[in-house]
C-alpha positions in Angstrom: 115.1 111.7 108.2 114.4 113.7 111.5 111.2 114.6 112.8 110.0 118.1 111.8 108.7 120.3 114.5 106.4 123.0 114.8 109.1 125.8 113.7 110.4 124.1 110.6 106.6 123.3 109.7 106.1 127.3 109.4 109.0 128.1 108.1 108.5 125.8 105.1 104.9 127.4 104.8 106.5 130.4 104.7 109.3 129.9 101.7 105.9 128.2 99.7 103.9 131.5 100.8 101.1 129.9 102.1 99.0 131.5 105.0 99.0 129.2 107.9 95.8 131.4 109.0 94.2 129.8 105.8 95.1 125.9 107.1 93.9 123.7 109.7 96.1 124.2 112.6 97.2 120.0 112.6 99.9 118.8 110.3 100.5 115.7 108.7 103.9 114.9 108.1 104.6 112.1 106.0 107.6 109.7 105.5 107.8 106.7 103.6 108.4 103.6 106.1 111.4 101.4 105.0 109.5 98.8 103.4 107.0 101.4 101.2 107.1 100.1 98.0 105.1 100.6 94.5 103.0 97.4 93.3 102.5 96.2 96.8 99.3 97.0 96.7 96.6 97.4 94.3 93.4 99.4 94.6 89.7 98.8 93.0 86.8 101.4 92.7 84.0 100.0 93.5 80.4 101.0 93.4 78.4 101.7 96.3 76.4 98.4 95.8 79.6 96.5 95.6 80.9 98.0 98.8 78.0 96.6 100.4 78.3 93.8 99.1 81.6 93.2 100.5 80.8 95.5 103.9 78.3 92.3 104.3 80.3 89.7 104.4 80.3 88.3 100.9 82.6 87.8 98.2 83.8 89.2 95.1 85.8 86.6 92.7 88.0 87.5 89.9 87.4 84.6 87.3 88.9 83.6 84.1 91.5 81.2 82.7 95.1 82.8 81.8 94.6 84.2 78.9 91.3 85.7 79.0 90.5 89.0 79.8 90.4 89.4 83.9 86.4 89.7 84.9 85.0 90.4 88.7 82.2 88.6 89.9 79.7 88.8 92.8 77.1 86.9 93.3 74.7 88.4 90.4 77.0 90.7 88.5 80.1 90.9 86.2 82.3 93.4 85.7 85.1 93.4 83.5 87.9 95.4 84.9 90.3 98.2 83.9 93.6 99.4 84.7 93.2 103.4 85.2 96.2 105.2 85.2 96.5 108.5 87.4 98.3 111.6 87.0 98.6 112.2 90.7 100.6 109.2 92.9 98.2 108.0 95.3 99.6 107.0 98.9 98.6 104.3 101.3 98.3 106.1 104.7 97.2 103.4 107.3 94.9 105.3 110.1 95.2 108.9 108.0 92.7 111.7 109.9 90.9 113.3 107.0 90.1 117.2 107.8 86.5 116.2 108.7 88.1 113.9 111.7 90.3 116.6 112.7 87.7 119.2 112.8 85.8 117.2 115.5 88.6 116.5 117.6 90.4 120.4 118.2 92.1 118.8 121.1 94.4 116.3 118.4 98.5 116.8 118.6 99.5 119.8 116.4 101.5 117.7 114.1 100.7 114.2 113.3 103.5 112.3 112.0 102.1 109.4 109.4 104.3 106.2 107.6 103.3 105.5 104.0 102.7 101.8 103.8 102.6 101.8 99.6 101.7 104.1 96.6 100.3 103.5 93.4 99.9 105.0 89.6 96.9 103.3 89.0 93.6 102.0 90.1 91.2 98.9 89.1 87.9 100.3 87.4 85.2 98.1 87.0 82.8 98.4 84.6 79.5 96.2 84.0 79.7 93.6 81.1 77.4 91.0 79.9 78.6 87.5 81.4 80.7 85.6 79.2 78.4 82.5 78.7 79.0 81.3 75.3 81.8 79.2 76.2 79.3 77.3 79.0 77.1 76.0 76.3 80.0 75.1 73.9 82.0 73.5 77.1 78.6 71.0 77.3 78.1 70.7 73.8 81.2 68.6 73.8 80.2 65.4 75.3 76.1 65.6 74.8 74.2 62.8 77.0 72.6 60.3 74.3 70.7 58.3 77.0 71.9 55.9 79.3 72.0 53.1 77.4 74.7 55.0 74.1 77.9 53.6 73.5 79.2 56.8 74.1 78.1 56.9 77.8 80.5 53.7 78.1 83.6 55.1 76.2 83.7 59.3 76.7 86.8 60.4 77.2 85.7 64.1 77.2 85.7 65.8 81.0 82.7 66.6 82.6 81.4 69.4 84.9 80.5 70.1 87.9 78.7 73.3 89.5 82.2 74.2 91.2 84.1 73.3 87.5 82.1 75.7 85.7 82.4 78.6 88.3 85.8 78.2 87.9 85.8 78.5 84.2 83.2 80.4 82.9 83.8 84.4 83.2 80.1 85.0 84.9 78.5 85.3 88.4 77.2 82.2 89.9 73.6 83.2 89.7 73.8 84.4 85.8 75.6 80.7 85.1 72.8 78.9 87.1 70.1 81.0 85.3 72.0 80.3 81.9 72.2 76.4 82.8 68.7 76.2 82.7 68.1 78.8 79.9 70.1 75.9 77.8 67.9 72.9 79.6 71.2 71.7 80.8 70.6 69.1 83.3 72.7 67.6 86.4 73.4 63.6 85.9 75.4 61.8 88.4 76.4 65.2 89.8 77.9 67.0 86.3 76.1 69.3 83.8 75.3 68.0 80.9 73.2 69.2 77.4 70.9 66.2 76.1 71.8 65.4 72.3 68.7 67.0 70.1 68.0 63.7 68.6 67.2 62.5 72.0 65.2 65.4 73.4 63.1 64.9 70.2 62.7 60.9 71.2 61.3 62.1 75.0 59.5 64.8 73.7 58.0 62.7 71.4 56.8 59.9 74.0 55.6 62.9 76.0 52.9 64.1 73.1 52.2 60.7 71.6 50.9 59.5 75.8 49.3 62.9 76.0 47.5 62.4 72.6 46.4 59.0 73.1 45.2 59.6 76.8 43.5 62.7 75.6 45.2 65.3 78.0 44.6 68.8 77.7 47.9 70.1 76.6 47.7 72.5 79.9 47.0 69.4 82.4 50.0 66.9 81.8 49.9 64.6 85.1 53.6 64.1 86.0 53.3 61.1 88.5 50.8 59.3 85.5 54.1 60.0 82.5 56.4 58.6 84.8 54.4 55.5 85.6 53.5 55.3 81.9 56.9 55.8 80.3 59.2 55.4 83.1 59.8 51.7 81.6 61.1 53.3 78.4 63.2 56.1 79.6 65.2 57.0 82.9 62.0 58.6 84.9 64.5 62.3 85.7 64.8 62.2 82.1 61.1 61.8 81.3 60.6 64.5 84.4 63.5 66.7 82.6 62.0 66.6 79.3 58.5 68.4 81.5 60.5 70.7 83.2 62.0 71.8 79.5 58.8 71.7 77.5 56.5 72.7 79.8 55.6 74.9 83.3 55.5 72.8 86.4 52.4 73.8 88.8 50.7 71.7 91.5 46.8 71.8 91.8 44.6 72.3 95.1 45.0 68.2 95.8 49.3 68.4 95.7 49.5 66.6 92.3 52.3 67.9 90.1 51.0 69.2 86.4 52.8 70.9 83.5 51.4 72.9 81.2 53.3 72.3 78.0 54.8 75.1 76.3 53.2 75.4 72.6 55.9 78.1 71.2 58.6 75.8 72.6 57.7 72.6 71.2 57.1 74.2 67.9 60.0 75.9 67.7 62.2 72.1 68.6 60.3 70.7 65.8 60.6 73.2 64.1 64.3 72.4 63.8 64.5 69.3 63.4 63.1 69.1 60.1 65.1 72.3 59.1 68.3 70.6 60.4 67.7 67.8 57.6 67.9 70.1 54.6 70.6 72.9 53.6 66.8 75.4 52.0 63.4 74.3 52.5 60.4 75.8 50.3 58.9 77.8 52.6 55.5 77.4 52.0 56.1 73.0 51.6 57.8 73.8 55.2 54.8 74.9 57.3 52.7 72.6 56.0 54.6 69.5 57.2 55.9 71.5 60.2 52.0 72.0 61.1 51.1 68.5 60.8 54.4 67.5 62.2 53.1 69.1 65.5 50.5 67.8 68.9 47.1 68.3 67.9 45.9 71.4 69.6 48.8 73.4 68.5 49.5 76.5 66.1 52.8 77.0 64.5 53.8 80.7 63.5 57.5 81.5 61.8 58.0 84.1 65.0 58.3 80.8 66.9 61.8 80.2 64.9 62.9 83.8 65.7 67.2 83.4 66.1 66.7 79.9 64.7 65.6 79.8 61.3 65.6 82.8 58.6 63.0 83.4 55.8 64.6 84.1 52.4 62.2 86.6 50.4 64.1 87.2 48.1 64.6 83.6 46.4 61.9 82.4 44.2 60.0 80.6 45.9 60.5 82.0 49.4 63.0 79.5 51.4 63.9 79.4 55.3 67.1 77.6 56.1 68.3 77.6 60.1 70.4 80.1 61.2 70.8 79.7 65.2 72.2 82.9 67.4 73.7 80.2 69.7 76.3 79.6 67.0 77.2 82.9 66.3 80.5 84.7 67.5 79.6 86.6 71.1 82.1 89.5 70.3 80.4 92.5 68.9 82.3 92.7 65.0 82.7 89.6 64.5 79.5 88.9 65.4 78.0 91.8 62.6 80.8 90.0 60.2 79.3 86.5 60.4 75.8 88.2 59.7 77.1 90.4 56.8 78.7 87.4 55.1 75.0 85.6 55.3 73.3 88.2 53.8 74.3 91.8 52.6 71.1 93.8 53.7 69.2 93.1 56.6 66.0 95.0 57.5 66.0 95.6 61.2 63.2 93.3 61.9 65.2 90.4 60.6 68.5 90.8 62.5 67.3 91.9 65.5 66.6 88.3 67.0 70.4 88.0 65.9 72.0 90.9 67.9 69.4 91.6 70.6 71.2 89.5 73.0 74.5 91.6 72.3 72.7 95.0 73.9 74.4 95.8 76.8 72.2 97.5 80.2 69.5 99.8 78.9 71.5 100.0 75.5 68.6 99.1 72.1 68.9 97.5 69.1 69.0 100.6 67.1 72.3 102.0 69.1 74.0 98.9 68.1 73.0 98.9 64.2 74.0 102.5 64.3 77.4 101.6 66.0 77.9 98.7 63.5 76.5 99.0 60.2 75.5 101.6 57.4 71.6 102.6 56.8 70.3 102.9 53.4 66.9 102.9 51.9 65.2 99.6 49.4 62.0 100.0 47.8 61.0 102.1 50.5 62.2 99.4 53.4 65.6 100.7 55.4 67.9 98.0 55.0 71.3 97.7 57.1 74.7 96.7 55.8 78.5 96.6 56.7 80.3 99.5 57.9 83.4 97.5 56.2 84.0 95.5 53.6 83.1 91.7 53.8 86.3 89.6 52.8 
C-alpha cells in the first residue's frame, strides 16, 4: 500500500495507546516486497565457535545419504540438526537498523521504510553428536585386502574408497573420519582405504616378531630400514612398514634412523583373538596359558588387554571367555543395551563398561548412561545391571 507518514504513524500509536514519549523517535515501517515468500529461506543457530568458523573463511558441510538423519560438519565437529519451531514469525529484514544503531546515529530519517525479503516459523538448531563412524569400518570391511598376490585382488567386484568417497558418505567431520581411519589401522593402497583381512595382519605381524626374535631386538628398538631389507622379499615393503605403524610407535634416534617401539598390549590383544576367534568358549584358565606362550618373548599378557573383545564367564564351571567385540555391536543407544541384555542378563558395571563407554556423549559417564538404560539391583553384595524392558 501507500507510504505512512509521520501523522498516521502517531495516530496509530495513539488508537494502540502507546506513549510515543516512551519510543525511539525513528520508525520502521515494514511491507512485504512482492516476491516475500515463506520457505525461501532457512535459518541455523549457530554457536559462537561455529560463527567463527565460518566468519573465517571455512566451511560447514551438511552430510549424509537420503535417508539418514541430516548431520553438519566442520572440520572437527558434528552436529546433528533440528528443526525448532517458533511461536513468533521471524522476518528477514535486509540492512534493518537495530535500536543500538539508531541511538548512535540521532541525525537518521524519522521513519525508515524497510521491504521484508522472507519469513520463517522455524529455525535449524544444532546440537553436538558423536560422529556416525560405524558405517566407515563396516563400508571397508566389505572388500578386506588379502595381500597382493589373493585371488580376490584379481576378481573384487566390491567399490572401493577414496578419502573424498568416504567424506561424502560417512555422517562425520573430516578430521574425526581421518582420526577413525587410523584408529581401525585402515590403510591407503593404490589411492583407496582399505582394512587388511585379520588372517593377514596375523601373517606380517608374525614375520615382524619371528625377525625380531631371531635377530635379538629389544622389543622397544625395531630397526625399520633392517625389516624392510629383511622381509621386503616376502611381503610388499608399505605393508611390512604398515604392519610397524599398527603394532608399534614410530620414533627416529639422534643418527635419523627410523625405530618402533612395538606395542605389547596391542599385539597381545591381536593374538589374543585369534585363538578366541577359533572356538565358540575357551577354558579360561587352558586359554592364558597357550595365549602366553603364543606371544614374543619378553611379553606379559593380562585379560584387561581383551577389554571390548573378549568376555570372562564366572559364572560357568570352569570359568570360560568367548569374544564379544564392541565393533560389532549396534551404535544406537537401545539397541545397543538390547544386544548386551540378550548376551547376558546381569552385568556388573565393570564388565559392560568397555561395551558402552564409547556410547557417552561430551562429558556425559558411564553411570548416566546405565542409569538412563537399565535397572540396578543388588547380587551377593555386587550391584549388577539389567534391562529396563523385557528382552524378546
Amino acid at each position: 500500500g501507500a507510504m505512512r507518514n509521520r501523522g498516521e504513524v502517531d495516530a496509530t500509536l495513539q488508537t494502540a495507546k502507546v506513549n510515543p514519549a516512551e519510543l525511539l523517535p525513528v520508525v520502521h515501517c515494514l511491507s512485504f516486497a512482492p516476491q516475500a515468500g515463506a520457505g525461501e529461506c532457512c535459518l541455523l543457530q549457530l554457536e559462537p565457535g561455529l560463527c567463527a568458523e565460518l566468519e573465517a573463511g571455512r566451511s560447514l558441510v551438511i552430510r549424509g545419504e537420503k535417508h539418514e538423519q541430516v548431520v553438519l560438519c566442520s572440520k572437527d565437529k558434528t552436529y546433528e540438526m533440528k528443526i525448532a519451531d517458533t511461536s513468533n514469525m521471524l522476518l528477514f529484514i535486509p540492512g534493518c537498523k537495530t535500536p543500538e544503531q539508531l541511538n548512535a546515529d540521532q541525525a537518521s530519517c524519522n521513519i525508515i521504510h524497510s521491504e521484508i525479503a522472507g519469513f520463517s516459523n522455524n529455525y535449524w538448531e544444532l546440537r553436538r553428536c558423536r560422529p556416525k563412524l560405524k558405517k566407515l569400518r563396516k563400508l571397508l570391511m566389505e572388500d578386506l585386502y588379502e595381500g597382493p598376490d589373493s585371488q580376490k585382488e584379481q576378481t573384487s567386484t566390491f567399490s572401493k574408497y577414496t578419502t573424498e568417497d568416504l567424506l561424502s558418505l560417512i555422517q562425520a567431520s573430516e578430521e574425526e573420519i581421518l582420526h577413525h581411519l587410523q584408529a581401525i589401522d585402515a590403510c591407503k593402497i593404490e589411492g583407496y582405504w582399505r582394512i587388511l583381512a585379520f588372517d593377514y595382519q596375523m601373517k606380517l605381524l608374525n614375520h615382524v616378531t619371528q625377525l625380531i626374535d631371531s635377530e635379538s631386538w629389544s622389543l622397544s628398538k625395531v630397526p625399520l630400514r633392517t625389516c624392510l631389507e629383511e622381509l621386503g622379499p616376502l611381503e610388499p615393503k608399505e605393508m611390512i612398514e604398515h604392519i610397524l605403524l599398527s603394532y608399534g610407535r614410530k620414533y627416529i634416534d639422534d643418527a635419523g634412523e627410523v625405530y618402533f617401539e612395538m606395542r605389547e598390549d596391542k599385539i597381545c590383544r591381536a593374538l589374543g583373538e585369534m585363538l578366541l576367534q577359533n572356538a565358540v568358549k575357551f577354558n579360561l584358565s587352558d586359554f592364558q596359558e597357550v595365549w602366553q606362550q603364543s606371544v614374543p618373548e619378553g611379553m606379559t599378557t593380562r585379560l584387561d588387554q581383551l577389554k571390548g573383545l573378549a568376555l570372562v564367564d564366572k559364572s560357568s564351571r570352569p570359568e570360560t571367555i568367548f569374544l564379544l567385540k564392541v565393533e560389532d555391536l549396534p551404535e544406537d543407544n537401545q539397541e545397543r543395551f538390547n544386544s548386551l541384555f540378550s548376551v547376558r542378563e546381569k552385568w556388573t558395571e565393570v564388565d559392560i563398561t568397555p561395551y558402552i563407554e564409547d556410547l557417552c556423549a561430551e562429558k556425559q559417564t558411564v553411570g548416566a548412561l546405565l542409569t538412563k538404560y537399565a535397572r540396578s539391583s543388588m547380587q551377593n553384595g555386587v550391584k549388577v545391571y539389567n534391562s529396563r524392558r523385557p528382552i524378546s
